[in-house]
C-alpha positions in Angstrom: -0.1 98.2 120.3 1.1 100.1 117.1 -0.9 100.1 113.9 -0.1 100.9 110.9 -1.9 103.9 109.2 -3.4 105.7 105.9 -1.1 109.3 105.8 -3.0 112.4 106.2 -2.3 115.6 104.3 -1.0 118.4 106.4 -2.9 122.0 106.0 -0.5 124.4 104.5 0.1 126.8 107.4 3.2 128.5 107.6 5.8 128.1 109.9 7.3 130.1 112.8 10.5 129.9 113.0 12.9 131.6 116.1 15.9 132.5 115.7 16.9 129.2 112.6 20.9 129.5 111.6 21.0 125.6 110.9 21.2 124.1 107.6 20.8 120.7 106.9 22.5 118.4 104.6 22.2 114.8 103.0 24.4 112.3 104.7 27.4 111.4 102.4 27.6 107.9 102.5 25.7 105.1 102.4 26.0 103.5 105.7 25.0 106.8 107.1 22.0 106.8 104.8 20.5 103.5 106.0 21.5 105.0 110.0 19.3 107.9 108.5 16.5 106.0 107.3 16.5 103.3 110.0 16.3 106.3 113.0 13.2 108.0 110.3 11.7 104.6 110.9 12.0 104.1 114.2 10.7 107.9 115.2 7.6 106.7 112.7 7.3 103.7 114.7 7.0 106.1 117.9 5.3 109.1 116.3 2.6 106.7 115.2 2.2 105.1 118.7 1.7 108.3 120.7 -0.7 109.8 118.0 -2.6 107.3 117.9 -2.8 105.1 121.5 -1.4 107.3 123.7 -3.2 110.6 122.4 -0.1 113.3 122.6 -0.4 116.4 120.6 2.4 117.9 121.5 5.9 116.6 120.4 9.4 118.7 120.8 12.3 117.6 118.1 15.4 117.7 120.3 18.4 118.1 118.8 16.8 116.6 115.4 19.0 114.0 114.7 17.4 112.8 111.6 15.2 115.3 109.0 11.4 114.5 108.5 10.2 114.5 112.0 7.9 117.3 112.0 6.8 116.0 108.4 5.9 112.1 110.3 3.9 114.1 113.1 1.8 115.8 110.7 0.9 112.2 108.7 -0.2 110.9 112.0 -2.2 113.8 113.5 -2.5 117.1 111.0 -3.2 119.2 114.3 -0.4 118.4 116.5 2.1 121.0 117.5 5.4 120.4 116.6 8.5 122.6 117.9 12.5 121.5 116.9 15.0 122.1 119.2 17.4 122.7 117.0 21.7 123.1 117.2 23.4 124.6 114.0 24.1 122.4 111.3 21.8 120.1 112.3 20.1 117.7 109.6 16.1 118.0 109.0 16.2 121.5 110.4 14.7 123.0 107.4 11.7 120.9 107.1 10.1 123.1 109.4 9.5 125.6 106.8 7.2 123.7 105.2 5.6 121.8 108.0 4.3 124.3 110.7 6.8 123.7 113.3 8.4 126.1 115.2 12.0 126.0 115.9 14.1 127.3 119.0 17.7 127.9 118.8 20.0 126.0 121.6 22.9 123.6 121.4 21.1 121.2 124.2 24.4 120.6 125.9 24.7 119.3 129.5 25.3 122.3 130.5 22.3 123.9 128.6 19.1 121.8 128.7 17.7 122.6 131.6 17.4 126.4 130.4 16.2 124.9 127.0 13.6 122.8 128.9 12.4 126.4 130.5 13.1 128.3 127.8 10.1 126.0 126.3 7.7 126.1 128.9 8.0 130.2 129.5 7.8 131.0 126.1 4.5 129.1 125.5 5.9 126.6 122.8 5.1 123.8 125.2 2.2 123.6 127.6 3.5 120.8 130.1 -0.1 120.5 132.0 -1.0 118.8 129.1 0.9 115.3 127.3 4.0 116.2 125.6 6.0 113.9 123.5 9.9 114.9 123.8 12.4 113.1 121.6 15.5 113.2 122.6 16.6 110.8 120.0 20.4 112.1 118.8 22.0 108.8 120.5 23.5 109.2 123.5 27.4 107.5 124.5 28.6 106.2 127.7 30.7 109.0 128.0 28.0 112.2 126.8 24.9 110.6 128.5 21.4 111.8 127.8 21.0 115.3 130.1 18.1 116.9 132.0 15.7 114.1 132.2 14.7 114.6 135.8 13.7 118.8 135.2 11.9 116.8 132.2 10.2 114.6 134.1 8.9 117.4 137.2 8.3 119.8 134.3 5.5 117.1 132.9 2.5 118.0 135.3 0.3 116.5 132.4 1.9 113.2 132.1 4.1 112.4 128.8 7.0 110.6 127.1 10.6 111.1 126.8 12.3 109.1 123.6 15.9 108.3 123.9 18.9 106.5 121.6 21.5 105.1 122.9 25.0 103.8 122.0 26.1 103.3 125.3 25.6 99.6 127.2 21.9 98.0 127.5 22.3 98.8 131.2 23.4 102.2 131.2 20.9 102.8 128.7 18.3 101.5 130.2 19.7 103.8 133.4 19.0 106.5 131.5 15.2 106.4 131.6 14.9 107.2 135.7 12.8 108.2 136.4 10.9 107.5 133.5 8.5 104.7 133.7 9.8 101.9 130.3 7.3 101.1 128.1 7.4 97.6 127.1 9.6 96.0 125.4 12.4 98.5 127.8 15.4 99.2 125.6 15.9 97.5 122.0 17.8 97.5 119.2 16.6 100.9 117.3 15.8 99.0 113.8 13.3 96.6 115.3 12.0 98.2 118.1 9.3 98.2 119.9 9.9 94.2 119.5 12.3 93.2 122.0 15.8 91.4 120.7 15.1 88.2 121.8 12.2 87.5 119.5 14.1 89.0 116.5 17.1 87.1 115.2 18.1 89.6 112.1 21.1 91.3 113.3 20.6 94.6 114.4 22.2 98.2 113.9 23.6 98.8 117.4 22.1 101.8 118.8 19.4 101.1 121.7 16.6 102.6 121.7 13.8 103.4 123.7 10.5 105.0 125.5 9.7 106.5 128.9 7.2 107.8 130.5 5.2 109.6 133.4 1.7 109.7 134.2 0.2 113.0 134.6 -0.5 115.1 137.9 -1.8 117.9 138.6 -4.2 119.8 136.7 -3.2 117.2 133.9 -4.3 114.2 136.2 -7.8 114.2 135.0 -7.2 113.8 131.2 -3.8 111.1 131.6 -4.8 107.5 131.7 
């Protein structure tokens, strides 16, 4: 299912950026470095996987957990659109300067995403009659659970895929998907996903991790397999 592939240059276009008051920083340890590069991974795992099987050329950055995002989008697919939705002080931020991604402004709280979800579909940054990639990847707890996944999930008249983290339990974060359809393995250790935990026997990091999705409907039903 995922394949490993050459890295493409990305076209220098500049970036629009709306309304950026984050700055990003290194992490300052090293256990927090190898959290860093193991999340990078996974999203590369995932970014690769949608470019390249599932055909999304759209992908929204929420929250940006971990810099390089828009950076592994543009090695896997040069022309896809790329927007970060982007709290302040949030790492990786500033690599949309030099990657053509747009960033919106919005803390993606619970009490928040649901205008944040809108605010991308009215402005035009998102066009959700066609497959969209969100990432909603900053890991989620038992006690601040992932927010707004069913206005997602009716928003997506074209079909699409939801990426989540988790540090909560397996089955609360497998909960978390509905109504998002898993795509196999389900939920797995974030360092060796998508291979499920039983076949791996290297220990793992701790955070769950994930993909979701919904077929397309709508004027989007015709292009969705």
């Amino acid at each position: 299912m995922f394949r490993e592939r050459e890295p493409r240059r990305a076209p220098g276009r500049k970036s629009r950026v709306v309304d950026l008051g984050a700055h990003a920083c290194a992490p300052a340890d090293p256990a927090e470095a190898e959290q860093v590069r193991l999340h990078q991974a996974f999203l590369g795992r995932v970014v690769d996987y949608l470019c390249a099987d599932a055909g999304i050329r759209q992908f929204v950055d929420w929250g940006c957990p971990v810099p390089g995002t828009a950076e592994c989008v543009r090695r896997a697919d040069p022309d896809a659109a790329v927007v970060h939705v982007a709290p302040r002080g949030t790492a990786g931020v500033l690599t949309a300067a030099s990657d053509n991604a747009t960033v919106l402004s919005g803390d993606g709280s619970a009490s928040g995403t649901d205008t944040l979800l809108r605010r991308l579909h009215t402005s035009g940054l998102v066009d959700f009659d066609e497959p969209v990639a969100v990432l909603m990847t900053r890991p989620a707890t038992e006690q601040a659970p992932p927010t707004g996944l069913d206005t997602l999930h009716s928003m997506m008249r074209g079909g699409g895929y939801v990426a989540l983290t988790s540090r909560a339990s397996r089955a609360v974060a497998e909960q978390a998907f509905h109504p998002f359809l898993p795509v196999e393995p389900g939920v797995a250790d974030l360092t060796w996903w998508p291979y499920p935990d039983e076949d791996v026997s290297a220990p793992g990091c701790g955070t769950l991790a994930g993909l979701g999705r919904v077929p397309g409907r709508g004027r989007g039903v015709s292009r969705w397999r």
